[in-house]
C-alpha positions in Angstrom: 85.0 125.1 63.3 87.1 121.9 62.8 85.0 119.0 62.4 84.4 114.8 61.0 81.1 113.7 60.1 78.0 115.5 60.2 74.2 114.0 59.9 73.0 112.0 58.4 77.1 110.8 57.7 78.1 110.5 61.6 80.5 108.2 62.7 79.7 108.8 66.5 78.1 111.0 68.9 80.7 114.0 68.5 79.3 114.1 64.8 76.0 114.6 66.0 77.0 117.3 68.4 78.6 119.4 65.7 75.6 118.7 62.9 73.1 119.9 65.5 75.4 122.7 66.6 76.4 124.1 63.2 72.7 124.1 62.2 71.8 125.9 65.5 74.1 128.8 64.8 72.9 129.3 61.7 69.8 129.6 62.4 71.1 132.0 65.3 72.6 134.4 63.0 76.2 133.3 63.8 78.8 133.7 60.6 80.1 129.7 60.7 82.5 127.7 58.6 82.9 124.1 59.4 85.5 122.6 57.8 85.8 118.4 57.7 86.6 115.4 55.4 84.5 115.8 51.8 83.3 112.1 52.1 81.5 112.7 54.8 79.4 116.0 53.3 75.9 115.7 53.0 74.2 115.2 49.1 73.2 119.1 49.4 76.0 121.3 49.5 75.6 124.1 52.1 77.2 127.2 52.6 78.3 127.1 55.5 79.9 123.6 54.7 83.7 123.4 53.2 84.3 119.9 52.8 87.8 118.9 52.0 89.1 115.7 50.5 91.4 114.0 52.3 91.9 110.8 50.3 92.7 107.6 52.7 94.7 107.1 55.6 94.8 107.5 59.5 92.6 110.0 61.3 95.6 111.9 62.3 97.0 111.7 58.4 93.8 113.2 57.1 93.2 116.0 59.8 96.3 117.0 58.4 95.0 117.6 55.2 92.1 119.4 56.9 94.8 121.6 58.6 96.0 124.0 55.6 91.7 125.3 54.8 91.1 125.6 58.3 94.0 127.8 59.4 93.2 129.9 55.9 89.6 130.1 56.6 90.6 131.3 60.5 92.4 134.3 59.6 89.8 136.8 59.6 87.5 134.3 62.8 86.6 135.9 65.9 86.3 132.2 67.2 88.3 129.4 66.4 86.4 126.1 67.8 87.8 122.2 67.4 87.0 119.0 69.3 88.4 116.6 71.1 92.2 115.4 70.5 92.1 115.6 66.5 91.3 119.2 66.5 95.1 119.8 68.2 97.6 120.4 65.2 94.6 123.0 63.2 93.6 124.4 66.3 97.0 125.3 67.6 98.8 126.4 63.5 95.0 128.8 63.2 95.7 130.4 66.6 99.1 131.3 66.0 98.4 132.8 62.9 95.5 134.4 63.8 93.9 136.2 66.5 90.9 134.2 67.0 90.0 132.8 70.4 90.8 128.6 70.2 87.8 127.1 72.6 88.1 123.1 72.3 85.9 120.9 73.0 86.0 117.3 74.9 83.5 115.4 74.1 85.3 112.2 75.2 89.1 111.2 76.4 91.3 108.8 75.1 90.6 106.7 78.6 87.2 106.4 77.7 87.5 104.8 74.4 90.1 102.6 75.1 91.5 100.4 78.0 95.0 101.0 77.4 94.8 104.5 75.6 97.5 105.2 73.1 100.4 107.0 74.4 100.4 109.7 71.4 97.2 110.9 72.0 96.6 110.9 75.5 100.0 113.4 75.1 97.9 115.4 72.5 94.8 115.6 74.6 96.8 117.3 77.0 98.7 119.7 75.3 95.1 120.5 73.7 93.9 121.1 77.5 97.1 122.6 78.4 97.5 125.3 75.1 93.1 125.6 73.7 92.1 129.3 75.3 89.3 127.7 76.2 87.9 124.3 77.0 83.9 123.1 77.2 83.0 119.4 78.4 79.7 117.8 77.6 79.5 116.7 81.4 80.6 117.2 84.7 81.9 113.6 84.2 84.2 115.1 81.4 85.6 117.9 83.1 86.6 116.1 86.2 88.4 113.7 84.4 90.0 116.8 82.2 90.6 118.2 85.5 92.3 115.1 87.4 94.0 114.0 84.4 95.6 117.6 83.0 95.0 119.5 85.5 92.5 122.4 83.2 89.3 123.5 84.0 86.6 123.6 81.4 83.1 124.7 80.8 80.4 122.4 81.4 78.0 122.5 78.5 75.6 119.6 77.9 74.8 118.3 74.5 71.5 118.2 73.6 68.9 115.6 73.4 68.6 112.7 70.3 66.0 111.1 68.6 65.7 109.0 65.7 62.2 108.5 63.7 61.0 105.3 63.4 60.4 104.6 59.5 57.4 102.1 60.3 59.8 98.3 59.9 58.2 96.1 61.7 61.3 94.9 63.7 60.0 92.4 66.1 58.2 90.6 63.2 61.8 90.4 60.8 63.3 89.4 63.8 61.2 86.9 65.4 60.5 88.4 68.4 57.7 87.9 70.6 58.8 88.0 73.8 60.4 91.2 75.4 63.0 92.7 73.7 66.6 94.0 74.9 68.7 96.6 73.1 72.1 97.7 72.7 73.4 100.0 70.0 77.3 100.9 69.8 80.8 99.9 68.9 81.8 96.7 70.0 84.9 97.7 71.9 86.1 96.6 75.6 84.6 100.0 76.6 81.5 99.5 75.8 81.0 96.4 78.6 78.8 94.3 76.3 80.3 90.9 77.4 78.7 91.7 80.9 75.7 92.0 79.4 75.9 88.9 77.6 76.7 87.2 81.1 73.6 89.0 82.4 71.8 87.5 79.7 73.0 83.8 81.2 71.5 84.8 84.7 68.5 86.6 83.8 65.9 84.2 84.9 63.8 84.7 81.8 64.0 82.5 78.9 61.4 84.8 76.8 63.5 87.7 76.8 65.7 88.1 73.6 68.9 90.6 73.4 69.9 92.4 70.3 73.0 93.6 69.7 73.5 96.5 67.3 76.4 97.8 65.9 80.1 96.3 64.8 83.8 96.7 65.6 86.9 94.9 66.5 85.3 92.3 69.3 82.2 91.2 67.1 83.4 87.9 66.4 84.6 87.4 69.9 81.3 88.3 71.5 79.6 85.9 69.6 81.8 83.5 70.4 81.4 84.2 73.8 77.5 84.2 73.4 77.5 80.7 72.1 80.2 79.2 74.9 77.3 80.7 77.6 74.9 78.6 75.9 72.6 82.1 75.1 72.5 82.1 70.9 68.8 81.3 70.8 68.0 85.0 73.1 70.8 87.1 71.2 70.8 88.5 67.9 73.5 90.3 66.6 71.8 93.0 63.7 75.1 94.5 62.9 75.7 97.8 61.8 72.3 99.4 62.2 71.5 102.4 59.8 70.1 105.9 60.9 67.0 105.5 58.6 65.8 102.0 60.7 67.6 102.5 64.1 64.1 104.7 65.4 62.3 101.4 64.5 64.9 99.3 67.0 64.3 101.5 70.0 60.6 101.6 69.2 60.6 98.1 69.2 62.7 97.4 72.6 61.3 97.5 75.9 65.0 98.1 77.4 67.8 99.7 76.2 71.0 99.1 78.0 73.9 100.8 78.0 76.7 98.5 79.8 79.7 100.9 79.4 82.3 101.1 81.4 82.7 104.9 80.7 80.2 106.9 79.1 81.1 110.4 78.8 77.6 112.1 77.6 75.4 109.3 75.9 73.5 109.8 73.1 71.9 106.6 72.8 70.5 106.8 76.0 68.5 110.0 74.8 67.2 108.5 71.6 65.9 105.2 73.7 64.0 107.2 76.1 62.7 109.3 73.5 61.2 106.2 71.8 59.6 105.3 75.0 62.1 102.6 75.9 63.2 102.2 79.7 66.7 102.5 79.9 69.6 100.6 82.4 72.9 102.3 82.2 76.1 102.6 84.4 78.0 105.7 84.9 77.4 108.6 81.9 77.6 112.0 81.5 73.5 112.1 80.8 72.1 111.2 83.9 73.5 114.8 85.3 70.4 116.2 83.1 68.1 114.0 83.9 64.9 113.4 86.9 66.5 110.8 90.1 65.7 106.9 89.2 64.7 108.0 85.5 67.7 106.2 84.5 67.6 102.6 86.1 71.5 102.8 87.3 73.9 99.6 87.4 77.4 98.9 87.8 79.1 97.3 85.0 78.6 93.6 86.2 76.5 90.7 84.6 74.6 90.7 88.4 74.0 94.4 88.6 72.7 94.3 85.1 70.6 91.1 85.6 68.6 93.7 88.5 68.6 96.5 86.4 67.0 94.7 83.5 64.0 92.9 85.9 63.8 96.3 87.2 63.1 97.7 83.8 60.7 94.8 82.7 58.6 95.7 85.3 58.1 99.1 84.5 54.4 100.1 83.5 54.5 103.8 82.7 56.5 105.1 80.0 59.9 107.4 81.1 59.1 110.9 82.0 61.3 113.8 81.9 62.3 117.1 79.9 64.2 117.4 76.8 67.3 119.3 76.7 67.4 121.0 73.2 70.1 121.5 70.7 69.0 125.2 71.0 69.4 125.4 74.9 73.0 123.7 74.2 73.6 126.3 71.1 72.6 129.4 73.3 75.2 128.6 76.2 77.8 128.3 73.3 77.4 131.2 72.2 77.3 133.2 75.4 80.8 131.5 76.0 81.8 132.9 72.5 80.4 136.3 73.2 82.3 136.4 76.4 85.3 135.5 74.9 85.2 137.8 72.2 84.6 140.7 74.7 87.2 140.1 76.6 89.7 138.9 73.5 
């Protein structure tokens, strides 16, 4: 397996997938290599880890780097298995010099993280879809944009379910928070719709209820900008970069989490919020296809569709209900897909 981060040193959701998923076969009894960039290896080295340095540079200069191990350490692989566009170049050199089965998996497209996708690697995405054995989406929502946009089919396998332990900060006290509390956690891209919620902050017609904003990217600056031209930088905090050892003690401490995206493939985030007990206000995402009708209280990305969503939320008494999906339910329908494959290879 061809791979980027891996707990607790995730740079995203598709990190987290392949932590959970690596573990899971292990435990499984599956014979599993995952190879991946050495400064993202855990302090414990594992066997089934082969981290590889691949100094600085661009993710597509790295993977390179990445590209020699993996197609070695595929000769003798029943299975080879990469994800999403950066997995292209190993994936296709390891199945060509070996006779391993290439499954790919999309955990996200090149639409989804950006507004005007870079040419190079919407082309890679689809020669991946195009020339990968076989593909698995994390949600219907995936696979029928894989499907409309390069015409493949793939395997709908959901991820499993998130949470994060709260380590007993006392949030809403460091913060000064006393009031209800508001929470989004992500990168701060035009994707990500957060300057909707920002308006929505404007019309929400509560003046007790304070927003914070977690994470960092390239539109920080310009969101607090945007916060303070609305008049709104009393009710919104902006925590930054949020680390895995305190984010349990953010979602304990909100009463809503919103996800404003404007395309949110599986969502992650959405899982650890309701698993801290946090009502959650989300647009379109992959995660809703696993989850009980009006669970998820579902907007459009707009400040006035958020504005009802998040009164909605407030006045929720009972706690969200609903069954977990597990890693191990998301493992087992991997590996039947593997099994098959290698049966009929």
């Amino acid at each position: 397996m061809l791979g980027w981060g891996i707990p607790p040193n995730v740079t995203g959701g598709l990190d987290t997938h392949v932590g959970y998923l690596v573990s899971e076969l292990v435990d499984a009894g599956i014979d599993i290599e995952l190879i991946f960039p050495a400064e993202f290896a855990p302090a414990e080295p594992r066997d089934e880890l082969v981290p590889v340095e691949t100094g600085d540079g661009d993710v597509r200069g790295r993977v390179d780097k990445l590209t020699d191990t993996f197609v070695e350490r595929s000769r003798d692989a029943d299975i080879i298995h990469t994800h999403d566009w950066f997995g292209y170049n190993p994936g296709r050199q390891a199945a060509a010099e070996s006779d391993a089965v290439w499954v790919s998996s999309f955990h996200s497209l090149s639409s989804d993280r950006n507004i005007d996708p870079p040419q190079l690697e919407v082309e890679t995405e689809h020669k991946l879809a195009q020339e990968a054995d076989h593909l698995i989406s994390v949600s219907q929502l995936v696979a029928d944009d894989v499907k409309q946009l390069y015409d493949a089919d793939s395997t709908v396998i959901h991820n499993g379910f998130a949470s994060v332990e709260p380590s007993g900060k006392d949030v809403r006290l460091e913060l000064g928070i006393e009031g209800p509390m508001v929470l989004f956690v992500g990168r701060h891209t035009d994707q990500k719709g957060i300057s909707h919620l920002l308006y929505a902050m404007k019309k929400l017609r509560r003046s007790d209820v304070t927003l914070v904003v977690g994470g960092t990217g390239h539109q920080t600056e310009q969101l607090k900008e945007f916060a303070s031209i609305l008049g709104i930088e009393d009710q919104v905090i902006f925590a930054g970069y949020i680390p895995s050892k305190t984010l349990g003690d953010y979602y304990a401490a909100s009463d809503v989490f919103v996800s404003p995206s404007l395309a949110e493939p599986f969502g992650l985030t959405i899982t650890e919020a309701l698993a801290a007990g946090s009502h959650v206000v989300a647009t379109k995402s992959g995660v809703r296809e696993t989850l009980p009708d009006g669970l998820l209280i579902e907007v459009t990305p707009d400040s006035e569709s958020i504005v009802a969503g998040i009164e909605e939320a407030l006045a929720r008494t009972e706690p969200p209900q609903y069954e977990e999906r597990t890693w191990k339910q998301m493992t087992g329908e991997i590996i039947a897909v593997y099994e098959e494959l290698a049966e009929t290879a």
